[in-house]
N, C-alpha and C positions, 0 to 999 in steps of 0.2 A: 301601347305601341312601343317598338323597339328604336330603340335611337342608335345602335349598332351601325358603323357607316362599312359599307360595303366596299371592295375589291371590286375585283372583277369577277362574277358569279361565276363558280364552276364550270356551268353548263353554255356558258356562252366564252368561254375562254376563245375558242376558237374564230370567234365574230369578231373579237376584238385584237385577233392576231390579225385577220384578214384586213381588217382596215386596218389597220398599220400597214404588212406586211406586200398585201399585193394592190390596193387600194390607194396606198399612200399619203393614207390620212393620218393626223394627229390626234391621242388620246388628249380629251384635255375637261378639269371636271371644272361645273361652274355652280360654287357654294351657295350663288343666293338663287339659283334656279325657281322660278314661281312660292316663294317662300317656303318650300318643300324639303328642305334641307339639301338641296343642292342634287347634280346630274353630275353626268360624264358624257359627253359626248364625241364623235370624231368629227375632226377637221377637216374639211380640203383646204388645199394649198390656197386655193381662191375664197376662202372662208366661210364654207356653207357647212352648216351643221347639224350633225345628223345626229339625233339623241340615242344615246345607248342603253343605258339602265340609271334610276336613283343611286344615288349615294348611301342613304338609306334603308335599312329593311321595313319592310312594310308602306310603303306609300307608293299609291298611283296616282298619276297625271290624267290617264285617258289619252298620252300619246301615246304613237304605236312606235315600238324602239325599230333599228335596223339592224335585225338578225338574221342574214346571210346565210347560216346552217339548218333553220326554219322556216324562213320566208323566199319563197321561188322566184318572185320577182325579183327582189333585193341578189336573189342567189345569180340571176343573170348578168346582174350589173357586175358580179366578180369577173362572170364569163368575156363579156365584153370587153375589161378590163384587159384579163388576160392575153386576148384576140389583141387587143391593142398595143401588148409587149410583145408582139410579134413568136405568141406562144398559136399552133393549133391545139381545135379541141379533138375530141370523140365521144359524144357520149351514145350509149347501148343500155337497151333494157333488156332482159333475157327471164321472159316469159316463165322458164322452167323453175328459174332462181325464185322471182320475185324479187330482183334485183338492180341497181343501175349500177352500169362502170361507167367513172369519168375519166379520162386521160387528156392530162393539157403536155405536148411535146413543143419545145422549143425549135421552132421552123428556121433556125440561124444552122446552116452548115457548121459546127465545131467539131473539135476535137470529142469531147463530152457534152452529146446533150441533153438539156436540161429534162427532166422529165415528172410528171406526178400523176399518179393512179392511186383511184380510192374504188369501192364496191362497196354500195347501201340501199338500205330498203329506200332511205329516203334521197330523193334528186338532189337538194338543198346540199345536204349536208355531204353528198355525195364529190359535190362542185370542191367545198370548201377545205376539205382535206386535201385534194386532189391539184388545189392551184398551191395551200399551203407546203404541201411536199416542193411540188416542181419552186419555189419562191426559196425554200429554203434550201434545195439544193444551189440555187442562184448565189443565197449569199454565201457560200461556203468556200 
């Protein structure tokens, strides 16, 4: 078994931007996790915590992590979020493509509004690009 502790894995970078970024959770890893060699988890502000991956390579728990870019339930609760920042959405599927567009627009009359569009095969991941843009056009 590898003892190798883990980052934040590649392929979920983007899960754990979104809980940071449009979620507004805290990354935060806890060493002695089920003697497992410890988690990372996010935070809410109100302290509920949601397990993201091990710290280390090779060990499962048999929890289910919250990833946002593969999980469509979890992917709603960004949407929700979003709705909640006073962003609308739209999302479209287009038959022809095999395709989803997500577009969350900023419903605030500005100057510049905010805006994020993604197109993917998959919904999930569709969402999570698509709030990451319009979020990081926010902080900018």
């Amino acid at each position: 078994m590898s003892t190798k502790v883990k980052k934040v894995p590649a392929e979920h970078e983007i899960d754990a931007r979104i809980a940071e970024l449009v979620m507004g959770w805290t990354l935060i890893p806890d060493p002695g996790y089920h003697g497992l060699g410890g988690a990372m988890f996010a935070v809410t502000p109100d302290g509920t915590r949601h397990f993201m991956w091990h710290l280390l390579e090779n060990v499962y728990s048999g929890e289910e992590p919250w990833f946002p870019s593969t999980d469509d339930a979890a992917a709603m609760q960004v949407v929700d979020k979003m709705i909640e920042r006073g962003y609308d959405v739209r999302i479209n599927y287009y038959r022809s493509l095999r395709s989803w567009s997500v577009r969350f627009i900023d419903a605030a009359p500005t100057p510049k509004r905010r805006t994020g569009l993604a197109c993917k095969t998959i919904l999930a991941e569709a969402i999570c690009l698509a709030a990451r843009d319009a979020m990081e056009d926010e902080n900018e």
